[in-house]
KEKE-3310 file (N, C-alpha, C; in steps of 0.2 Angstrom, whole numbers, plus 5000, padded with zeros to 4 digits):
npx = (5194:5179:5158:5146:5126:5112:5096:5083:5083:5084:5081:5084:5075:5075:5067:5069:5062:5060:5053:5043:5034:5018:5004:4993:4994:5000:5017:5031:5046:5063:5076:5080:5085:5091:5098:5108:5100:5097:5102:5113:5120:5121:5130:5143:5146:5149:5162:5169:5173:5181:5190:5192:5189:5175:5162:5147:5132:5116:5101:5096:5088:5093:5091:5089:5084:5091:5103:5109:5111:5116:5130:5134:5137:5146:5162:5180:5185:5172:5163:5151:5139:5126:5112:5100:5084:5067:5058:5056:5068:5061:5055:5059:5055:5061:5057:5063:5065:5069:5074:5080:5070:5065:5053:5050:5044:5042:5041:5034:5043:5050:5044:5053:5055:5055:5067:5073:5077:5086:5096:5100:5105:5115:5125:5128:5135:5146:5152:5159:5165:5175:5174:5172:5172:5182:5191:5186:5170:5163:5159:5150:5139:5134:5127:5119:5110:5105:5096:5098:5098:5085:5079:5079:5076:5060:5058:5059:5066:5070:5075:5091:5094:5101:5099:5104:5109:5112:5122:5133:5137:5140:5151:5159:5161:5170:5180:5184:5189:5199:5210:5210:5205:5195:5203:5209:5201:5189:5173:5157:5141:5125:5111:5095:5078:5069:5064:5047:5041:5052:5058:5055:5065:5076:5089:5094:5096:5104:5118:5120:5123:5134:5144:5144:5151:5162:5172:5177:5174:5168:5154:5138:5124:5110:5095:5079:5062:5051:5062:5071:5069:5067:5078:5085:5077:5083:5096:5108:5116:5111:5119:5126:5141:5141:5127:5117:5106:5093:5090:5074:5074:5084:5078:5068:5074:5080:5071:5065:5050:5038:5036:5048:5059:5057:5061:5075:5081:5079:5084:5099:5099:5101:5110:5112:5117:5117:5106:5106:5116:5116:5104:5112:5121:5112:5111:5125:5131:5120:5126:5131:5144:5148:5138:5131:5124:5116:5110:5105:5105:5112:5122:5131:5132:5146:5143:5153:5160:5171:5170:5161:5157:5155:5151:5151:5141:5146:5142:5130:5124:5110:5105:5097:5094:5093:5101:5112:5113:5117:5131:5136:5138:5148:5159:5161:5165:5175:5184:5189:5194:5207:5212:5209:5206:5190:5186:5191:5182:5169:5171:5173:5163:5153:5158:5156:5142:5137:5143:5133:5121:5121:5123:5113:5097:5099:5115:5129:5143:5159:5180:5181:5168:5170:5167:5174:5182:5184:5172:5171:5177:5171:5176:5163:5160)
npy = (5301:5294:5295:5291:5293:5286:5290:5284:5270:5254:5236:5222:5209:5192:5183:5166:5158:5141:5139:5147:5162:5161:5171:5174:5159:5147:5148:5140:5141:5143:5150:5161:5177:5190:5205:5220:5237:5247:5260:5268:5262:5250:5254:5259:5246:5240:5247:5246:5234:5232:5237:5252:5263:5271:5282:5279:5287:5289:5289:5281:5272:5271:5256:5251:5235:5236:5241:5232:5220:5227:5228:5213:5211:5220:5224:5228:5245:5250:5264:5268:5278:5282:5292:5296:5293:5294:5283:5267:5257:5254:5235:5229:5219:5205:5196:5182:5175:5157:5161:5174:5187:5197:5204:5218:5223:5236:5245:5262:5268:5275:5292:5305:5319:5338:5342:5327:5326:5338:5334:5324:5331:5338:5329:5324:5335:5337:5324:5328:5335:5333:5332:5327:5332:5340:5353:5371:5368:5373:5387:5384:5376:5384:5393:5387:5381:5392:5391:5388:5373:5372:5379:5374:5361:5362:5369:5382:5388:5391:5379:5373:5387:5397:5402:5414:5413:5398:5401:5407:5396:5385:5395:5393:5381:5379:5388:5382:5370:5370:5366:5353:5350:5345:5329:5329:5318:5313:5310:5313:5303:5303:5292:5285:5281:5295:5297:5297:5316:5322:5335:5336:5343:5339:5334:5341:5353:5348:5346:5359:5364:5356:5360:5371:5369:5361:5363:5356:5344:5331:5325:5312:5307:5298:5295:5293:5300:5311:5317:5315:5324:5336:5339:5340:5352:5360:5361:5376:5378:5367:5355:5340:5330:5319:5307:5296:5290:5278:5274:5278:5288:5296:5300:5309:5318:5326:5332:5325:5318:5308:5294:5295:5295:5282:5275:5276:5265:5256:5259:5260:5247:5240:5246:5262:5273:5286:5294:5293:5301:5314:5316:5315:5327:5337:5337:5338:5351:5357:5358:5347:5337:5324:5312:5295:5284:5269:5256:5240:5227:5233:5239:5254:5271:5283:5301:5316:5333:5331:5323:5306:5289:5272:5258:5239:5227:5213:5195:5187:5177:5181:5183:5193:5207:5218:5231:5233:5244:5251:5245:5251:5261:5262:5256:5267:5277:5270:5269:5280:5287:5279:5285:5284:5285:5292:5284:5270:5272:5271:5258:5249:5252:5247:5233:5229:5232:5222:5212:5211:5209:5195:5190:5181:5187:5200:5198:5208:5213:5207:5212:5194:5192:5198:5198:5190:5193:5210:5226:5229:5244:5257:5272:5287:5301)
npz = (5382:5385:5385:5388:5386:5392:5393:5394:5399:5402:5406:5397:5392:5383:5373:5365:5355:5349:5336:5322:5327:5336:5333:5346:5350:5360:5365:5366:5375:5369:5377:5390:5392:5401:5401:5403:5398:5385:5371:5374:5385:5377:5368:5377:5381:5368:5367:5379:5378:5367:5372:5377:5390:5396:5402:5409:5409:5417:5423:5436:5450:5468:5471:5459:5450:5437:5441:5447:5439:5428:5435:5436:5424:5419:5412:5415:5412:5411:5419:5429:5431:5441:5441:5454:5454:5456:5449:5441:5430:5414:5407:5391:5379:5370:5356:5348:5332:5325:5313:5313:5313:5323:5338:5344:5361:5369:5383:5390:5399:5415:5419:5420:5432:5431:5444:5439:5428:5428:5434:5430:5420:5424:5429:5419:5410:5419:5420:5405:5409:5416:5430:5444:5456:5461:5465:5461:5459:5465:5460:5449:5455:5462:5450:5445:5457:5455:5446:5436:5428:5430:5421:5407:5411:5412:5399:5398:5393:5375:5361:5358:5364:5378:5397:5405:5417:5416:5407:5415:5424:5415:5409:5422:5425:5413:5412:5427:5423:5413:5410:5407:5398:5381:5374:5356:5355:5362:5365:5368:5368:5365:5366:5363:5366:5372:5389:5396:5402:5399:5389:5372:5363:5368:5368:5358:5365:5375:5366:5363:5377:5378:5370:5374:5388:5387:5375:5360:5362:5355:5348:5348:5343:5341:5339:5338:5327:5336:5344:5335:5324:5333:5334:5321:5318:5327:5322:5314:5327:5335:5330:5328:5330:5323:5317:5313:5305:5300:5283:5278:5289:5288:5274:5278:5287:5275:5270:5262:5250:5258:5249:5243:5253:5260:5249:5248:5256:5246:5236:5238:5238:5226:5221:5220:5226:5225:5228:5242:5246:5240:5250:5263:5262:5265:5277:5281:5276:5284:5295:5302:5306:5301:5293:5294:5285:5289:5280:5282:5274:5264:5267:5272:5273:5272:5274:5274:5272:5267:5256:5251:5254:5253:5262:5261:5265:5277:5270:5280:5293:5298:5315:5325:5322:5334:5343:5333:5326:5337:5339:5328:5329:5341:5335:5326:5334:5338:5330:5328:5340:5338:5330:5317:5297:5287:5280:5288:5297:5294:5290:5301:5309:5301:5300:5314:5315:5309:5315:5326:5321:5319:5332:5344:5350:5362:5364:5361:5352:5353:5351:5344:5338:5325:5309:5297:5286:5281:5279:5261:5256:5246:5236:5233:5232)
capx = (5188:5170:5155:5137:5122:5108:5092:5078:5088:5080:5081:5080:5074:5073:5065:5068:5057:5060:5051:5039:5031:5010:5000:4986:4993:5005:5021:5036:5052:5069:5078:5076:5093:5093:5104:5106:5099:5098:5107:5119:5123:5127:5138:5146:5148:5154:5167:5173:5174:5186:5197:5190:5185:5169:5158:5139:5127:5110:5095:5095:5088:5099:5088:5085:5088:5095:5109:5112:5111:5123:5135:5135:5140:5151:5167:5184:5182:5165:5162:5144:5137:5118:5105:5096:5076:5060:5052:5062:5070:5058:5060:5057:5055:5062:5054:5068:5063:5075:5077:5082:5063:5064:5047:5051:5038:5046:5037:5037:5049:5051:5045:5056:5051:5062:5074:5078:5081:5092:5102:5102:5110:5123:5128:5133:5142:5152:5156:5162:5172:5180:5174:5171:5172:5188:5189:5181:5166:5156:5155:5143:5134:5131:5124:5114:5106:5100:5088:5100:5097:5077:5075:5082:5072:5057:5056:5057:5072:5070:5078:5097:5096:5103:5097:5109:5112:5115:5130:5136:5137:5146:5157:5162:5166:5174:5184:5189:5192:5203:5217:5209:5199:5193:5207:5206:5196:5186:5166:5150:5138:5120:5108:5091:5071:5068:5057:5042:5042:5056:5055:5055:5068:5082:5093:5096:5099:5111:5122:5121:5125:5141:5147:5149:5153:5168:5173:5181:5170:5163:5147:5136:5117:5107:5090:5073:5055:5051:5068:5078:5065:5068:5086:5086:5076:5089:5103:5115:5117:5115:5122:5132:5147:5137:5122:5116:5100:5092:5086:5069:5075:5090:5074:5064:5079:5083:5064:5059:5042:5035:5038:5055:5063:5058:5062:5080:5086:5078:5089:5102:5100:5100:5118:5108:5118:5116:5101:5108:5123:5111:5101:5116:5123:5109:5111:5132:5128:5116:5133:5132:5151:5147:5130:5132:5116:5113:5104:5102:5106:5116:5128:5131:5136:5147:5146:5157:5159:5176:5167:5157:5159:5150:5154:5146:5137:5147:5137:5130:5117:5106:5100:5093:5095:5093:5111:5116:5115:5120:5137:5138:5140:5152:5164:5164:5169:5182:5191:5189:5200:5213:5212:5206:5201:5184:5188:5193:5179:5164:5174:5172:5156:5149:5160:5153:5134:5136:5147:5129:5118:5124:5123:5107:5094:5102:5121:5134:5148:5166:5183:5179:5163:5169:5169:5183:5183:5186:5170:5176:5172:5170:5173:5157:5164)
capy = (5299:5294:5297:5289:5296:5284:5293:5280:5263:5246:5230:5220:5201:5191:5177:5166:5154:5136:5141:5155:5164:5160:5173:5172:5153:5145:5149:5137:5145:5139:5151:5167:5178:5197:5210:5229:5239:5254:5263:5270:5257:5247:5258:5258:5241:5238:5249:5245:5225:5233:5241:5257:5266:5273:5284:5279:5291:5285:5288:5273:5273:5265:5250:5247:5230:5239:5242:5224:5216:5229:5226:5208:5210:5225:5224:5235:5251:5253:5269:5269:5286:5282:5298:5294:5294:5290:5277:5261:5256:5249:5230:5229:5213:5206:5190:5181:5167:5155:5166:5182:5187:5199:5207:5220:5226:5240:5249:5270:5271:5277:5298:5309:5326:5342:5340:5322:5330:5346:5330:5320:5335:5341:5323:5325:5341:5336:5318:5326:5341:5327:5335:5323:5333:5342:5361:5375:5367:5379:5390:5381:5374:5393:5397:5379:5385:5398:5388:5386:5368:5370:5384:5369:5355:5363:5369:5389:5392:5387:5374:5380:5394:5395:5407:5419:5407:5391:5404:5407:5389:5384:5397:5393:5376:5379:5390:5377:5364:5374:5362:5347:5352:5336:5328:5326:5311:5311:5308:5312:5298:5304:5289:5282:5287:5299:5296:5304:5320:5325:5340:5334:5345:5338:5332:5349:5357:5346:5348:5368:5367:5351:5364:5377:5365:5356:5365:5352:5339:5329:5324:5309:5309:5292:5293:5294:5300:5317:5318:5319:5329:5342:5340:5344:5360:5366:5366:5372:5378:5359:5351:5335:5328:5312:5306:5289:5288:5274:5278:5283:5293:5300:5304:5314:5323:5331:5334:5323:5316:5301:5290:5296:5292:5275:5274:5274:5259:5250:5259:5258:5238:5240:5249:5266:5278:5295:5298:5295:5305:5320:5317:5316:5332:5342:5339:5340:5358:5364:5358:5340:5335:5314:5309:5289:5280:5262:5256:5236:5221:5237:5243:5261:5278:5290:5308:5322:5339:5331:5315:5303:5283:5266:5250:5232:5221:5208:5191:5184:5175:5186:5181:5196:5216:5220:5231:5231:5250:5253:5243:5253:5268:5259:5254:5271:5280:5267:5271:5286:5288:5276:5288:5281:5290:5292:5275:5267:5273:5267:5251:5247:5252:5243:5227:5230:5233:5216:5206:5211:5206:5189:5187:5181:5190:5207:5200:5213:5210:5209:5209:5190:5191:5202:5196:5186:5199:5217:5225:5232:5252:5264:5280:5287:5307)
capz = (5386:5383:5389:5386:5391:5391:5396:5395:5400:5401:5407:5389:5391:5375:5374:5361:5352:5344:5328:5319:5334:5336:5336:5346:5352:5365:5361:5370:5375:5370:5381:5390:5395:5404:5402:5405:5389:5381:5367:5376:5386:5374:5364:5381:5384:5365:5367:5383:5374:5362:5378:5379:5396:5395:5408:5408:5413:5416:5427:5441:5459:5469:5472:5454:5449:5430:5443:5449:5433:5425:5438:5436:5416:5420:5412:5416:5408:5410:5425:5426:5434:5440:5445:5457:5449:5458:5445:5438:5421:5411:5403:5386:5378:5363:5354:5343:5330:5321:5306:5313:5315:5330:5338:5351:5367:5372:5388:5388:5405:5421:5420:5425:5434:5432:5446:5439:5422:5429:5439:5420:5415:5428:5429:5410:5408:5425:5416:5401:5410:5422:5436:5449:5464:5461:5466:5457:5456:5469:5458:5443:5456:5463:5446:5444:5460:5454:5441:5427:5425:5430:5416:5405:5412:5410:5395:5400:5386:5367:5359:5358:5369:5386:5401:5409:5424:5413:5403:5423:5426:5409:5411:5428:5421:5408:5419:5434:5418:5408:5410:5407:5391:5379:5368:5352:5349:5365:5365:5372:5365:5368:5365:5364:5368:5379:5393:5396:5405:5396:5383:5366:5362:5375:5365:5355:5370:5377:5362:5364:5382:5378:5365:5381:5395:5383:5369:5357:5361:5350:5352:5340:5344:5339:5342:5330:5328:5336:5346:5331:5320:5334:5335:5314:5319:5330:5317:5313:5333:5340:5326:5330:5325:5320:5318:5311:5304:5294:5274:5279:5293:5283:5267:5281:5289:5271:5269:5256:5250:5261:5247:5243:5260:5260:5244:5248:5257:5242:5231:5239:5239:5219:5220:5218:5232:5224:5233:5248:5249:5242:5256:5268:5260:5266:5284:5283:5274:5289:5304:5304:5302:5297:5291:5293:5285:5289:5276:5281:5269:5257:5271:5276:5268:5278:5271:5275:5269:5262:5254:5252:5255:5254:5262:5261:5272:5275:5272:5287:5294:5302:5320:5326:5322:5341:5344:5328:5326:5342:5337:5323:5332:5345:5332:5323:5338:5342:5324:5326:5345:5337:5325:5307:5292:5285:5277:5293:5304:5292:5287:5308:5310:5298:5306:5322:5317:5306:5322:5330:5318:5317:5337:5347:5355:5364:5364:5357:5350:5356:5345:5342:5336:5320:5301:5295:5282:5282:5273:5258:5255:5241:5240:5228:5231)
cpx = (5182:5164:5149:5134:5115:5100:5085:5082:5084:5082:5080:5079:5069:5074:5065:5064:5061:5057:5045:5034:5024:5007:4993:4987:4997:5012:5027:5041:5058:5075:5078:5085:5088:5098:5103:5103:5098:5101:5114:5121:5127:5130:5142:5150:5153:5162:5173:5175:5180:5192:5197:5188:5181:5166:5152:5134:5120:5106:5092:5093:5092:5098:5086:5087:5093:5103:5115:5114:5115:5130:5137:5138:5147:5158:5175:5183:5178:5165:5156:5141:5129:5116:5103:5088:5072:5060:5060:5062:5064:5059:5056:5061:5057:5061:5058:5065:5070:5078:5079:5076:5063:5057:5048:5046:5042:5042:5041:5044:5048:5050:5050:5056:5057:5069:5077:5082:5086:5098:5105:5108:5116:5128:5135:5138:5147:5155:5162:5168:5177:5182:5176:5172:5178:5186:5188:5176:5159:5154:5149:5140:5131:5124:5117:5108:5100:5092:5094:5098:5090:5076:5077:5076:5063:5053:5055:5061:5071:5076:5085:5098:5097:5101:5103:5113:5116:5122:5133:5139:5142:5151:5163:5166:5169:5182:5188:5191:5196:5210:5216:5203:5198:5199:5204:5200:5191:5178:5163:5143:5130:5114:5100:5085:5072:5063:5054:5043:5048:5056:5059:5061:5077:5088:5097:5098:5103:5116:5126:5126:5134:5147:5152:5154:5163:5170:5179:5179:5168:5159:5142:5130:5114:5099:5084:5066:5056:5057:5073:5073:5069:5076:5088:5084:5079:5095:5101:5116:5118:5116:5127:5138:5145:5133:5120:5110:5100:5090:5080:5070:5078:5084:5070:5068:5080:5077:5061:5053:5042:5041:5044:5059:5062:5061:5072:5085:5084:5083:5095:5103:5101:5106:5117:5109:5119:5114:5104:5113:5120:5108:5105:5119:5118:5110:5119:5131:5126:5122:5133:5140:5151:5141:5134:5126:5116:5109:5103:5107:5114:5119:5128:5134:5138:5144:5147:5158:5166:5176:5162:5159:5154:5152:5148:5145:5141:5141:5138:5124:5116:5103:5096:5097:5097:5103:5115:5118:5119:5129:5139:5141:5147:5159:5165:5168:5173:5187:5192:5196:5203:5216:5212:5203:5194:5184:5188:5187:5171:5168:5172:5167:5153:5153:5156:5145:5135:5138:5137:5122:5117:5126:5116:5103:5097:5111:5123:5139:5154:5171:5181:5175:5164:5170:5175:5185:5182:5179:5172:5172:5175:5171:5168:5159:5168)
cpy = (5299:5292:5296:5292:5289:5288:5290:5273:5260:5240:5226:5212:5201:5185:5173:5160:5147:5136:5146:5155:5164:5164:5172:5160:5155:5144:5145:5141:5142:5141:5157:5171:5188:5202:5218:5232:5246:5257:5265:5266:5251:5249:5257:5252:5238:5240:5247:5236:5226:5238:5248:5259:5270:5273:5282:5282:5289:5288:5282:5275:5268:5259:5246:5240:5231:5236:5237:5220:5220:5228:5220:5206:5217:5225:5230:5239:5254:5258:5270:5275:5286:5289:5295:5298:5289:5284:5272:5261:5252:5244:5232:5221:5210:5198:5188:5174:5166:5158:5174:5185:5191:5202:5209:5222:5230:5244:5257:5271:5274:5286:5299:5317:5331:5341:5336:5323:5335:5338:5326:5325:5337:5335:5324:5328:5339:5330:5319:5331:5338:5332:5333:5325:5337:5351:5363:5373:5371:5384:5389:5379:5381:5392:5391:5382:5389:5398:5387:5378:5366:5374:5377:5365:5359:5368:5379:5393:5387:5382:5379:5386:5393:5401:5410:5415:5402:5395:5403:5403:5385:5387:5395:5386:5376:5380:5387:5371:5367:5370:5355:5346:5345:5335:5328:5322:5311:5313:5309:5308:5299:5299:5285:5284:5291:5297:5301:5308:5324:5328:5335:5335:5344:5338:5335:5351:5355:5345:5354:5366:5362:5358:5370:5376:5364:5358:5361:5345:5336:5324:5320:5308:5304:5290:5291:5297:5306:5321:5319:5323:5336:5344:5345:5352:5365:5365:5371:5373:5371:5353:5346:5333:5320:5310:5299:5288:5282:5277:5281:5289:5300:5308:5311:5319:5330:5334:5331:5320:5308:5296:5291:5294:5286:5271:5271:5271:5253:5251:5259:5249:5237:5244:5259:5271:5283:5298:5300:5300:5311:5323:5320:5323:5338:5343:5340:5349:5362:5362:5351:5339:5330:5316:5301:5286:5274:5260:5246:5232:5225:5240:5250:5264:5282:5294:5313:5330:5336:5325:5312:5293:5275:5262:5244:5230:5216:5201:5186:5180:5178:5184:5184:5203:5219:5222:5233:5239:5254:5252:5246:5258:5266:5259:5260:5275:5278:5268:5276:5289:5284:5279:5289:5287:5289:5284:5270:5267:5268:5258:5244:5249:5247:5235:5225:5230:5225:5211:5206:5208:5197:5185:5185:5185:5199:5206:5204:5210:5210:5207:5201:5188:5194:5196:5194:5192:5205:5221:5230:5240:5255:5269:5281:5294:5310)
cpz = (5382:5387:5385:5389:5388:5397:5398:5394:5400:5402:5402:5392:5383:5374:5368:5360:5349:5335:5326:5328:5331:5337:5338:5349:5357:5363:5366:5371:5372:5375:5384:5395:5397:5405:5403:5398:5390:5376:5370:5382:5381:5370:5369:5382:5378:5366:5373:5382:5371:5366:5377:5386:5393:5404:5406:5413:5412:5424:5430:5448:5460:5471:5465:5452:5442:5434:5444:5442:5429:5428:5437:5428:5414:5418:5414:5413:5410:5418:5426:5433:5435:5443:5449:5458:5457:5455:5445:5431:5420:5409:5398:5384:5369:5363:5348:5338:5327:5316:5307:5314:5322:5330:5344:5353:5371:5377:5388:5393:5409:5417:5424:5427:5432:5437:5443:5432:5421:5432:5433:5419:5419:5429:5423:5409:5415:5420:5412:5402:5417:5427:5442:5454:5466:5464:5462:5456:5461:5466:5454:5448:5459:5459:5445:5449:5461:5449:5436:5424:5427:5423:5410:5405:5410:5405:5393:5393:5380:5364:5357:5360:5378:5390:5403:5415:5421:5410:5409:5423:5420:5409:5417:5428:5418:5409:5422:5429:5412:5405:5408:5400:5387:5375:5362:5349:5356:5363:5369:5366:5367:5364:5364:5362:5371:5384:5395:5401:5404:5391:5378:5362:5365:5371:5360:5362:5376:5373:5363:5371:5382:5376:5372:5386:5394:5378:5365:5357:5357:5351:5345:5347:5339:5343:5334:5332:5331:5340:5340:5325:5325:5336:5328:5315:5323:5326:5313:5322:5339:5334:5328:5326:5320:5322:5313:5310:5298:5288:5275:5283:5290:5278:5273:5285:5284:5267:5262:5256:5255:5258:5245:5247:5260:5256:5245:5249:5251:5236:5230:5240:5232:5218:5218:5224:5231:5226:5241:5250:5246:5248:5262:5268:5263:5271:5285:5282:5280:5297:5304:5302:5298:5299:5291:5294:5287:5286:5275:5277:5263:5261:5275:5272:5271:5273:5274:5272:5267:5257:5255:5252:5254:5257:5264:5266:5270:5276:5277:5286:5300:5306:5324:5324:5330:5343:5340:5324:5330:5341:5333:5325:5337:5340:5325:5328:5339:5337:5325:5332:5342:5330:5318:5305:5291:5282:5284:5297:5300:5291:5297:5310:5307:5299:5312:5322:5314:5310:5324:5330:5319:5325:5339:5350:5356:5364:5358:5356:5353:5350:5342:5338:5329:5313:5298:5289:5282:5276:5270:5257:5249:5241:5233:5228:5233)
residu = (UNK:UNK:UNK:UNK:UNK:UNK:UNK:UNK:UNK:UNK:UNK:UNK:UNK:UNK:UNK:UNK:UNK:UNK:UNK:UNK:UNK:UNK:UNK:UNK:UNK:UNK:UNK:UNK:UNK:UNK:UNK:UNK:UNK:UNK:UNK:UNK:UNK:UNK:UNK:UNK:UNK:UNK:UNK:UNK:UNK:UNK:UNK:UNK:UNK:UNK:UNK:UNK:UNK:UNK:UNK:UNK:UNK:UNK:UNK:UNK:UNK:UNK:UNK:UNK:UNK:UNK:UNK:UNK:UNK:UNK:UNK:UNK:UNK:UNK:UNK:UNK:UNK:UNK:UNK:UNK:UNK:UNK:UNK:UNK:UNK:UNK:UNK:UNK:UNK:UNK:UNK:UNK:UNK:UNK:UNK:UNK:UNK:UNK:UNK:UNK:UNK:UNK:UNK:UNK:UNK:UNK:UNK:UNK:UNK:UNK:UNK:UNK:UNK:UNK:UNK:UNK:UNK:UNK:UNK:UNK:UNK:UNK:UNK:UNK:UNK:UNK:UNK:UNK:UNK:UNK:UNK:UNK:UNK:UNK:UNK:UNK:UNK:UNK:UNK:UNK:UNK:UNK:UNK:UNK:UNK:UNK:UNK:UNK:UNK:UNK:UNK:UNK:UNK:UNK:UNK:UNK:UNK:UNK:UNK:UNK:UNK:UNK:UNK:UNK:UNK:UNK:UNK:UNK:UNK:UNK:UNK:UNK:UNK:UNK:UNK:UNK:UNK:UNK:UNK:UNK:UNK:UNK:UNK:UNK:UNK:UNK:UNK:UNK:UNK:UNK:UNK:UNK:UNK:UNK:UNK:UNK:UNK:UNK:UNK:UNK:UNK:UNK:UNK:UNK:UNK:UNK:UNK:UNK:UNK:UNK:UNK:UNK:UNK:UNK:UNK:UNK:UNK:UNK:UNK:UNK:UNK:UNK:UNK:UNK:UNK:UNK:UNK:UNK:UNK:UNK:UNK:UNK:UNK:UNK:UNK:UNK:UNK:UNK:UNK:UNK:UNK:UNK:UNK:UNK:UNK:UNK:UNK:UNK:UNK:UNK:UNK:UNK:UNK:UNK:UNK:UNK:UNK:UNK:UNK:UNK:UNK:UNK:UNK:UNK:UNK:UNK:UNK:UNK:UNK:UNK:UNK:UNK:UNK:UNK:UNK:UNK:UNK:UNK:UNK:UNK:UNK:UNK:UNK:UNK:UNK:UNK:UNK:UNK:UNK:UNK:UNK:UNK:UNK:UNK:UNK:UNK:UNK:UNK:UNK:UNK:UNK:UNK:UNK:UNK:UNK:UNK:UNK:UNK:UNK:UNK:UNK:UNK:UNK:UNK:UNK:UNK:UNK:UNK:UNK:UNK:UNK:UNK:UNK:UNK:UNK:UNK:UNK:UNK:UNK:UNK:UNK:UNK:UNK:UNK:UNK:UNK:UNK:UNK:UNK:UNK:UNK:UNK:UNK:UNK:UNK:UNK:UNK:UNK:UNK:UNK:UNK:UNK:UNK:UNK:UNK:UNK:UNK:UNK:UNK:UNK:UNK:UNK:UNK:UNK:UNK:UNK:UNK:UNK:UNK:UNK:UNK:UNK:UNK:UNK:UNK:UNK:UNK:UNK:UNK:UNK:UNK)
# end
C-alpha cells in the first residue's frame, strides 16, 4: 500500500510560449493545459501510471475546483482522500519556452487553521493504518478528542515529541490495526511546501508520529528550504527512509560552507562524486536509510549505510524540469514495492525523473514515456 500526502496542492497551469519569453513585452501563447499539482500528487499519479494503487491525502473543500479537475484525469488506482479546508488550492503557473526554459509563479496557498492541520493529520495516520471506519476506532478518536492532534497542530509539543494523549491515540491504533500492520514495501510519501499556518516543523513530527501509528512503514520526505532544514534537526528520531535532496540541498543538509554545497552538482558534472556521497554519508549516519541526490545533467547518487551508487542521465532533450523530481521519487518507490535492489531502485528513478524531463509543461511520465535505454549505474562504494 501507498500513501501520499500532499499538504499544499495546486492547480498547475502552464502556458507555453512559441519562443524566448519577453520580458516586460507581449508574450503570445502557443498552448495553455490544466492539471491537478503538487508533489505528492504527482508521485501519486506517476505510480498509479506504472499500476500501482495509491491513497492521496490532501487538503480540498468540497467545492474545490482541484477536486474536479483531478477527477477528470484520475486514473484506476488513484484513492484520493480530500480534508475538508476553508481556503482553495492555490494555481501556480509555469511559463515553458522551446528550449526547456521553464519560469514558475507559484502562489503561498490556501492557510490552514489548527483543526484543518489536526484533520491533515488523523486523515494520514488512519490512511496508512487502513482504517477507514472499521471497528476499534473509538477509541483513538477518544484520545484525539482529548487535544492530541491540536497539541500537534499548534505547536504545544517539540519537534519529535508527542503529548500523553497523541501516545493514547497511536496506541489505540496500533492496537485495533495489529492485524493489518504495513508490508514490507509499503509507503507513506510525504510531499511538497507547506502551507502557511502550518508549523515549520510539520513534517518531523509527522515522521515520529507514522513511526507510532505503522511501525514498519517506510516513510520518504521531499521537500526543501526551512521544512527540511527542520526535519535534519529532528534526527535521528524523525529520520526517514528517503529523502531526495538536490547538491546544494544535499551540501547544506551535511552542513557545509555556502560555496561548498553549490559546489557540488558542478562536480559532479565533472565525474567528481566523492563529495557527494560524504555528504550523503552524514545524513545516512544521523537515520536516514537512502540519501538519493539529484544532481541535474550528472544523474543521481543513492547512498546507503551498505553503498554508495551513481547512475547517468540518459541523453534527452530537455523540454521542461517541472515533475521531474517528483518522477524520481515515484519510480524509486515503484522499484522498491517490486522489490529491486539498491541498483534497481536508483536505475528507475533516474528513468522516471528523465521520462519527465523530456515531456512538456506539467505532463508526467507513464511506462511509455521512459528511455529506450536503461541508464547505466555505478557502484562508487
Amino acid at each position: 500500500m501507498i500513501t501520499t500526502l500532499t499538504p499544499n496542492p495546486s492547480l498547475d497551469r502552464t502556458v507555453s510560449l512559441p519562443g524566448e519569453l519577453i520580458r516586460g513585452g507581449v508574450n503570445r501563447l502557443a498552448g495553455v493545459t490544466i492539471e491537478p499539482g503538487g508533489k505528492g500528487l504527482n508521485v501519486a499519479r506517476v505510480l498509479v501510471g506504472a499500476g500501482q494503487t495509491v491513497t492521496a491525502v490532501l487538503p480540498a473543500a468540497s467545492h474545490d475546483p482541484l477536486l474536479r479537475v483531478l477527477g477528470a484525469v484520475a486514473a484506476d488506482g488513484l484513492r484520493v482522500r480530500p480534508v475538508d479546508v476553508a481556503g482553495s488550492a492555490r494555481i501556480n503557473t509555469a511559463v515553458t519556452e522551446p528550449d526547456g526554459t521553464t519560469t514558475k509563479l507559484n502562489e503561498p496557498g490556501a492557510g490552514l487553521d489548527d483543526d484543518e492541520i489536526a484533520a491533515v493529520e488523523r486523515a494520514l495516520i488512519e490512511a496508512v493504518s487502513r482504517r477507514d471506519g472499521a471497528d476499534g476506532a473509538e477509541d483513538a478518536d477518544a484520545a484525539r478528542a482529548a487535544g492530541a492532534i491540536g497539541a500537534v497542530a499548534t505547536g504545544s509539543a517539540g519537534a519529535g515529541s508527542v503529548t500523553d494523549a497523541e501516545e493514547d491515540a497511536d496506541a489505540a491504533e496500533a492496537g485495533a490495526w495489529a492485524d493489518s500492520a504495513p508490508a514490507a514495501h509499503d509507503w507513506a510519501i510525504l510531499s511538497g511546501s507547506l502551507p502557511p499556518g502550518a508549523p515549520v516543523d510539520w513534517y518531523a513530527r509527522l515522521v515520529v508520529r507514522l513511526r507510532g501509528a505503522a511501525p514498519g512503514l517506510r516513510i520518504a520526505v521531499d521537500t526543501s528550504d526551512a521544512p527540511l532544514a527542520a526535519l535534519a534537526a529532528a534526527m535521528p528520531a524523525a529520520a526517514p527512509d528517503l529523502i531526495k535532496p538536490n547538491g546544494e540541498e544535499l551540501g547544506q543538509l551535511a552542513g557545509l560552507p555556502a560555496e561548498r554545497a553549490m559546489a557540488l552538482e558542478d562536480g559532479a558534472m565533472r565525474g567528481e562524486y566523492g563529495p557527494v556521497v560524504e555528504a550523503a554519508r552524514v545524513l545516512v549516519e544521523r537515520g536516514v536509510a537512502t540519501v538519493m541526490a539529484t544532481l541535474g545533467a550528472a544523474g543521481a547518487v543513492l547512498v546507503t549505510a551498505e553503498g554508495a551508487w551513481h547512475a547517468a542521465a540518459p541523453k534527452i532533450h530537455v523540454l521542461s524540469t517541472v515533475g521531474a523530481g517528483d518522477s524520481s521519487v515515484a519510480g524509486y518507490v515503484l522499484a522498491d514495492v517490486r522489490g529491486g535492489d539498491a541498483t534497481e531502485r536508483l536505475r528507475t528513478a533516474v528513468a522516471y525523473g528523465s521520462a519527465a524531463a523530456g515531456l512538456p509543461g506539467t505532463a508526467l511520465p507513464t511506462t511509455s514515456d521512459l528511455p529506450a535505454g536503461s541508464p547505466v549505474v555505478t557502484r562508487l562504494a
